[in-house]
C-alpha positions as CSV (number, residue, x, y, z in Angstrom):
1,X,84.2,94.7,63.6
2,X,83.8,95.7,67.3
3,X,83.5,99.2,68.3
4,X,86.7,100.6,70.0
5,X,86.3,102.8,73.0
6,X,89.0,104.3,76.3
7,X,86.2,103.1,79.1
8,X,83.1,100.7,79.2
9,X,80.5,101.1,82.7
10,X,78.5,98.8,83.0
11,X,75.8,99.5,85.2
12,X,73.6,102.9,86.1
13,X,73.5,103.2,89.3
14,X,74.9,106.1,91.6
15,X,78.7,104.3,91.2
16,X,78.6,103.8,87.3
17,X,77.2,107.5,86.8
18,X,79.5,108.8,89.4
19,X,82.4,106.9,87.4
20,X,81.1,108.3,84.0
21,X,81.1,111.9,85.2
22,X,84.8,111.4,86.3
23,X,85.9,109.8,83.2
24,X,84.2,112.0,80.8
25,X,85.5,115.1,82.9
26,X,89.1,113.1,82.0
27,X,88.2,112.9,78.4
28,X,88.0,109.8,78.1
29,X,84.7,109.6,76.0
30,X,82.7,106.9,78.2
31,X,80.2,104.3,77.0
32,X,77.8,103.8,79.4
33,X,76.0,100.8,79.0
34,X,72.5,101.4,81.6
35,X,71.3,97.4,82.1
36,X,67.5,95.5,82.5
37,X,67.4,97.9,85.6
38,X,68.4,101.4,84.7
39,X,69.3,103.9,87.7
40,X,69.6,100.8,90.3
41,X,68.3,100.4,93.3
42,X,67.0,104.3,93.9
43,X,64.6,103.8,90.6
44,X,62.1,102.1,93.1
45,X,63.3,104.4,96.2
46,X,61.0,107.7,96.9
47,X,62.2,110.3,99.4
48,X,66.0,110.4,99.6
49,X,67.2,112.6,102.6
50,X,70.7,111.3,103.4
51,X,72.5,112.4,99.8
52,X,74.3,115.6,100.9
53,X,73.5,118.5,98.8
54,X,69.6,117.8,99.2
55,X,68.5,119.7,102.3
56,X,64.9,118.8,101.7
57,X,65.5,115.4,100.3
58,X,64.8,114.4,96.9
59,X,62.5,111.8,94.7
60,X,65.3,108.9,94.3
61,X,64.2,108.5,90.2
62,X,65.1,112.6,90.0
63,X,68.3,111.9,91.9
64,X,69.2,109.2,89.3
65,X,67.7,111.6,86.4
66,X,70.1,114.3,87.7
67,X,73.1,112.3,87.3
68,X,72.4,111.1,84.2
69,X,72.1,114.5,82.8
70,X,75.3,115.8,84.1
71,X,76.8,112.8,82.9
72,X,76.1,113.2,79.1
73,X,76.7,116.9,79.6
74,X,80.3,115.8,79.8
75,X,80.2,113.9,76.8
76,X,79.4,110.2,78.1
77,X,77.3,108.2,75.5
78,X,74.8,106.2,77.1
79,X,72.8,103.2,75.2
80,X,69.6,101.6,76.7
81,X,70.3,97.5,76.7
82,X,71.8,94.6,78.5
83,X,74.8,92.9,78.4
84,X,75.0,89.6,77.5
85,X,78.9,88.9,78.0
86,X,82.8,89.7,78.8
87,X,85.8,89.2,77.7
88,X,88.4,90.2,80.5
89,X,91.1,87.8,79.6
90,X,93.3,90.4,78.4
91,X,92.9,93.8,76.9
92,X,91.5,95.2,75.2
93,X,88.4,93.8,76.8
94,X,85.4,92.6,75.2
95,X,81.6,93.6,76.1
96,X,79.3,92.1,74.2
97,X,75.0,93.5,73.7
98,X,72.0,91.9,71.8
99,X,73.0,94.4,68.8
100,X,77.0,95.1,69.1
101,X,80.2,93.9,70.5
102,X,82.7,96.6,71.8
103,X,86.5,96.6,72.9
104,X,87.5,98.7,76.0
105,X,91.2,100.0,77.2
106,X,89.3,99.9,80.5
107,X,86.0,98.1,81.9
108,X,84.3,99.6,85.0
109,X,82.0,97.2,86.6
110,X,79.0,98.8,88.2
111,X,76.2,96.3,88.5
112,X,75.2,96.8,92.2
113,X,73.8,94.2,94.1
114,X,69.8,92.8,94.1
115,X,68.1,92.9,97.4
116,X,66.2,89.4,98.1
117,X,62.8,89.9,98.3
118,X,60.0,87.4,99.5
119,X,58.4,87.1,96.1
120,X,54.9,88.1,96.7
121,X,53.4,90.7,94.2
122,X,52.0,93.7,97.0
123,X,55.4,93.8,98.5
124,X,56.6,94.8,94.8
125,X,53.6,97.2,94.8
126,X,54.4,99.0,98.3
127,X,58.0,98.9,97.2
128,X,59.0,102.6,98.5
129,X,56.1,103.3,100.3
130,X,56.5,101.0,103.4
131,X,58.0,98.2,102.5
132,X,61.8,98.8,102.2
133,X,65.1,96.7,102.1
134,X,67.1,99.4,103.8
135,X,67.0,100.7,107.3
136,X,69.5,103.0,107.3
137,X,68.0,104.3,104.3
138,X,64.5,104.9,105.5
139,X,64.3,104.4,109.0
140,X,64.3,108.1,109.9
141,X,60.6,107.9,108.1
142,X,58.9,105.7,110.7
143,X,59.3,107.5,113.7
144,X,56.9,106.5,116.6
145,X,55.4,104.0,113.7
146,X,54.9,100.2,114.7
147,X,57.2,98.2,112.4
148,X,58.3,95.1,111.2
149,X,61.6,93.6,109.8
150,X,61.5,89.8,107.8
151,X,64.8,87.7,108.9
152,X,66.7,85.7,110.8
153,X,70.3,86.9,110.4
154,X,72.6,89.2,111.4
155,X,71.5,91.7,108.9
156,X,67.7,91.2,110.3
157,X,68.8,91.6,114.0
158,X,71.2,94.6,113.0
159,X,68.6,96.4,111.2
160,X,65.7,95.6,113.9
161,X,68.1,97.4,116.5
162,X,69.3,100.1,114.4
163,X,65.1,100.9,114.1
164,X,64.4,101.1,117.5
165,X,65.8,104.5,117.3
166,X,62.8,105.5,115.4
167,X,60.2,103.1,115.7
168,X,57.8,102.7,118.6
169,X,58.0,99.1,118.0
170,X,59.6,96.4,115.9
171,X,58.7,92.8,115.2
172,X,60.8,91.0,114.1
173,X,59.3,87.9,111.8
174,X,60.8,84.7,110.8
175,X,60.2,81.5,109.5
176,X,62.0,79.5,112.2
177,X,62.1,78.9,115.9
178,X,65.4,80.2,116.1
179,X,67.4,82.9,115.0
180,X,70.8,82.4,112.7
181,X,72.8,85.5,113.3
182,X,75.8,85.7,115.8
183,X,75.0,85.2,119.6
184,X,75.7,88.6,120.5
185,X,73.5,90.1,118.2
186,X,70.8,87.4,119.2
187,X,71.3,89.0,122.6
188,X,71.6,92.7,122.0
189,X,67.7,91.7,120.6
190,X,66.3,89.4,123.1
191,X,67.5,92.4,125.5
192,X,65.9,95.0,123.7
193,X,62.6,96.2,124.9
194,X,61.4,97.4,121.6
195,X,61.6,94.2,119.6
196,X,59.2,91.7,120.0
197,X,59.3,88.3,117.6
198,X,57.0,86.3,115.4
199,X,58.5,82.8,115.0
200,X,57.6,80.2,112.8
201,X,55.8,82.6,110.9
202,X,56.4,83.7,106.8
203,X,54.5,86.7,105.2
204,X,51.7,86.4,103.0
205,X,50.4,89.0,101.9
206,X,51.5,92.6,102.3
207,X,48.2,95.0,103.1
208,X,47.0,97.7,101.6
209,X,48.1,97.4,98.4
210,X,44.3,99.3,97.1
211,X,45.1,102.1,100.0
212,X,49.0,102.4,98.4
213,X,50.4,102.2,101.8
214,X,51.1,99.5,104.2
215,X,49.1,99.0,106.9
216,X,50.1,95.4,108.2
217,X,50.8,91.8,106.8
218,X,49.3,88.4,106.7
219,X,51.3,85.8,108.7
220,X,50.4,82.1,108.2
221,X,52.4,80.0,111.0
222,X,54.5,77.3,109.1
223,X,54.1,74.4,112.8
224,X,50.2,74.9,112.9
225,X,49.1,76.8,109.3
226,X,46.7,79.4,111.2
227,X,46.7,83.2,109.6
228,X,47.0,85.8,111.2
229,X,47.3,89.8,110.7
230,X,49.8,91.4,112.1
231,X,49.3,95.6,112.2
232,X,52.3,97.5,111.3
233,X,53.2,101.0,108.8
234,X,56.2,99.6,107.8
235,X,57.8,96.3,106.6
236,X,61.5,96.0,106.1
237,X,63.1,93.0,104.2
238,X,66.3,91.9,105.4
239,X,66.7,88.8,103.8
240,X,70.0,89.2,102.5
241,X,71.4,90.6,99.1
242,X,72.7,88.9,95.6
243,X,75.4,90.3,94.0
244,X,75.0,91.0,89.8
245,X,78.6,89.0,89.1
246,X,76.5,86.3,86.7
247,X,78.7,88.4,84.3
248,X,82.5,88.0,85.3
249,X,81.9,85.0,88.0
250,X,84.5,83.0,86.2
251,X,87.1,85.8,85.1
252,X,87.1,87.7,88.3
253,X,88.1,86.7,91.9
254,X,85.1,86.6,93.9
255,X,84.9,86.3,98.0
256,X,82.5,83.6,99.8
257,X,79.0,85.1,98.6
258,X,79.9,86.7,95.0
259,X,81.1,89.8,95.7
260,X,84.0,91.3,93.3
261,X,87.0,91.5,95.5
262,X,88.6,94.7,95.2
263,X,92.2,96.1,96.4
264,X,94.0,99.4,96.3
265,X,91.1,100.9,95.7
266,X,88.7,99.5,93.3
267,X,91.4,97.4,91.2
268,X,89.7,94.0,90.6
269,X,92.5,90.4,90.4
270,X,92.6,91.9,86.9
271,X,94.2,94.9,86.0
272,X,92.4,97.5,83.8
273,X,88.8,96.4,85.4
274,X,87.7,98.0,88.1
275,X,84.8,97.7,90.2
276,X,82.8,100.1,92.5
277,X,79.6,100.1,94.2
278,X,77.3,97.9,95.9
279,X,78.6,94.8,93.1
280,X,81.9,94.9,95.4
281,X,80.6,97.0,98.8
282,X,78.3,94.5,100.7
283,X,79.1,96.5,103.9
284,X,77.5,99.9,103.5
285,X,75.5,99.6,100.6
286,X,75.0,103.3,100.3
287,X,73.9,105.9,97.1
288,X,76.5,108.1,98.5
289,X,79.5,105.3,99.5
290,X,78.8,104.2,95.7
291,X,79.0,107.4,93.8
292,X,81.8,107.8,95.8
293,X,83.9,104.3,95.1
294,X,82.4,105.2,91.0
295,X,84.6,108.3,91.6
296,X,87.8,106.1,92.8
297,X,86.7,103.5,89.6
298,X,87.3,106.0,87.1
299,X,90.6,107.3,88.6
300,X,91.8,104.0,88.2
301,X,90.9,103.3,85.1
302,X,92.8,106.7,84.0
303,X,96.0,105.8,85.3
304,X,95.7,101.9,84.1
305,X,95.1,103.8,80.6
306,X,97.6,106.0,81.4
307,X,100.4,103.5,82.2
């Protein structure tokens, strides 16, 4: 027999431990359910310094740590594991794991979104110490620092701008002779003194992975095949992003790339699931918008319970 419960998170990110603070708080007993990548995205992040509260920063793994804590001191249950399906056809919901299947009243959907990467293993090495897939995030550390950023989109062009506030100079690299993103954003970098681009070019090879820090890439030219290295203290991935909506892609509405489409609030198309965080946000993509929309899940899913 399934195990009944008020509220099921899925996912432990900033949103889903925001959301199970709020719920517990309403006594609603959450089960927290963590995923194949517990904490999210700021498990692999090192110096946060943009989470208010945290004049000095903090490690992103002891950010995530923190929450958890005050999460269970509230009375959330949290269980290690994956899940392997839904039910959302009508309540009570089903979520199923390798070892149980539970019922919810309520199902907040907190999954996040994967950042691309280019697949090669010292960019998963440097992960968090110069090579990044967030300039907002981290830009503030490469101040005066030659950079790069890898893509040809609008997200590539907006981030190579936005880090000519803090680099001394950013090269942008892609795998083309042309860029893909939106004319006036081609233009804003074409007219920006500080970016300089690498065409027809894919990365390598991250360096120095026995150093622990980066200290430039190997570019092989796709037209002619020659190598080159290109110096830099910082490599930025903006390849794009992949929402985690394997789960519910055919019982929720989903816009043009996967995202959960959300309305009044974090109500999903239907009512009693919610969704919060970067699984339905691919706009700001923040710890602190997430926590923050995990806050508005679980209010929610009270007054759906409630009603």
């Amino acid at each position: 027999m399934s195990e009944q419960r008020d509220v099921i998170i899925i996912g432990s990110g900033p949103a889903g431990l925001t959301a199970a603070i709020y719920t517990a708080r309403a006594n609603l007993k959450p089960l927290l359910i963590e995923g194949l990548e517990a904490g999210g995205q700021l498990m692999i992040t090192t110096a946060v310094e943009n989470f208010p509260g945290f004049s000095d920063g903090i490690m992103g793994p002891e950010l995530m740590g923190a929450m958890r804590v005050q999460a269970e001191r509230f009375g959330t249950e949290i269980i290690q594991g994956h899940v392997t399906g839904v039910d959302l056809s009508r309540p009570p919901f089903i979520v199923k794991t390798d070892g149980t299947d539970y019922q919810a009243r309520a199902v907040i959907l907190a999954t996040g979104a994967s950042a691309r990467l280019l697949g090669l293993p010292s960019e998963r090495r440097l992960m968090g110490h110069g090579v990044s897939t967030c300039a907002t995030c981290d830009g503030f550390f490469y101040r005066n620092r030659p950079i790069a950023v890898v893509g040809g989109g609008d997200s590539a062009l907006e981030e190579a701008i936005f880090l000519t506030k803090f680099a001394s100079r950013v090269t942008l690299i892609h795998r083309r002779d042309s860029l893909r993103g939106s004319k006036i954003m081609r233009d804003k970098a074409a007219a920006n003194p500080k970016i300089a681009f690498r065409w027809n070019s894919i990365v390598e090879e991250v360096k120095d992975v026995e150093k622990g820090v980066v200290t430039g890439v190997l570019l092989r030219d796709t037209v002619t095949g020659e190598r080159s290295e290109l110096p830099l203290e910082g490599l930025f991935v903006a390849i794009g992003h992949t929402p985690n909506t394997s789960l519910v892609a055919n019982q929720l509405a989903l816009d043009a790339n996967g995202y959960v489409v959300t309305h009044d609030g974090t109500h999903t198309s239907v009512p009693g699931v919610c969704a919060c965080g970067d699984v339905q946000d691919h706009v700001y993509r923040q710890a602190i918008t997430a926590a923050g929309s995990g806050c508005m899940a679980a209010l929610d899913a009270e007054r759906f319970i409630e009603g």
